[in-house]
Phi, psi and omega in degrees: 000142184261170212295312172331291193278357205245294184307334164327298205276332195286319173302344195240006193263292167334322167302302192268357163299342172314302174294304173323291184318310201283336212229029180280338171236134216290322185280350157268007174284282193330295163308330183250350154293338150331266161336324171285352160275328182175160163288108214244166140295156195277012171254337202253352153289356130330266162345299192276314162290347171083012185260168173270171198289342171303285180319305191293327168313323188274006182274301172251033135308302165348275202292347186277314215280305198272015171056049177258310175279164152219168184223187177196161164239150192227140189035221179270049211200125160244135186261093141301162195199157159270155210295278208233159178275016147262017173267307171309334178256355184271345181268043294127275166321308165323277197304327157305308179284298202328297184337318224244331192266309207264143185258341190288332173298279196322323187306313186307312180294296164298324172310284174319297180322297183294307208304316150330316195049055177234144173273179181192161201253176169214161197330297184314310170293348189285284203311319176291347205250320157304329154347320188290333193095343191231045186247141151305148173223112192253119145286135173234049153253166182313172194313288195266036218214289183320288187318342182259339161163121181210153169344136164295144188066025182246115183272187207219100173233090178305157166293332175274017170248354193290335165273330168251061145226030205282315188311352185275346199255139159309095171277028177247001162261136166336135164244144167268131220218130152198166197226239198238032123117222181304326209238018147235127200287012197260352168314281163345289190303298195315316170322282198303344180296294198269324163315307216274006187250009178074035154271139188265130178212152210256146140278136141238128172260052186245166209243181175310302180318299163307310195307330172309310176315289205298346186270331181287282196302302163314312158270008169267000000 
């Protein structure tokens, strides 16, 4: 190979190592699986991943550097985002492959499901069973991760509001249960919350995005 194409090719792999590099560490995973629910602040992704707000910052430093993220200012308030809607699908891909490569994810994933004790659907079984019409549909993500985009027909009870707001839900109806998707446990938990309050409620654990995928794919 001559030295011209061989520095071509060393410069863009080198580039693209960036990416690779930047999506190396689980708490930056963790932050733009964040982020694919709504545009947060560096307090309040701080808050929500438990890191202090200096670590998270230095995360999205990272992730700002490798273009995964963008930010704004809103006041005395910096806004994060993810950069692009491909960022959204590579990490979403990311999250698909590890599943399907790694087997200790799934182990990880069936273990909680028993230890829960919830049954639970996938997207295709969710969809026939709101069909009847007379099924409840809960998102338990905060307030403002609904408002940026959730299931049609899906009422917003966050999870850490869910024991003292049991009373807003029908108990003679089903509830479906969904949060922001494989790699959150709060699904589960939220189930298992409303079975043990004398609710029949379903996990589905899948996020919005998926669902959009699966609905997208279906109609076509």
């Amino acid at each position: 190979m001559n030295k011209i194409a061989n520095e071509y090719k060393t410069n863009l792999y080198s580039e693209l190592s960036k990416i690779g590099k930047s999506l190396s560490s689980d708490r930056r995973l963790e932050i733009l699986d964040l982020l694919s629910q709504s545009e947060k602040t560096v307090e309040s992704l701080s808050r929500q991943s438990g890191m202090t707000i200096a670590n998270t910052s230095r995360h999205l430093k990272n992730l700002r550097e490798a273009n995964l993220v963008k930010y704004k200012k809103q006041g005395n308030y910096v806004i994060y985002q993810l950069a692009s809607p491909q960022v959204e699908q590579l990490f979403y891909l990311l999250r698909d492959v590890g599943e399907n490569q790694l087997s200790e994810m799934k182990q990880l994933q069936n273990q909680f499901n028993l230890e829960q004790k919830v049954q639970t659907l996938d997207l295709s079984a969710a969809i026939k069973l709101l069909a009847r019409g007379d099924v409840q549909l809960l998102d338990v993500r905060p307030k403002e991760e609904f408002d940026a985009g959730h299931i049609k027909g899906a009422i917003n009870i966050p999870a850490d509001e869910l024991k003292k707001e049991l009373q807003q839900l029908d108990a003679k109806k089903d509830i479906i249960v969904y949060c922001r998707g494989h790699l959150c446990a709060l699904t589960n938990q939220a189930a298992h919350l409303l079975n043990e309050n004398g609710h029949h409620a379903y996990s589905l654990n899948e996020s919005y995005y998926d669902w959009r995928e699966f609905v997208s794919e279906q109609a076509n």
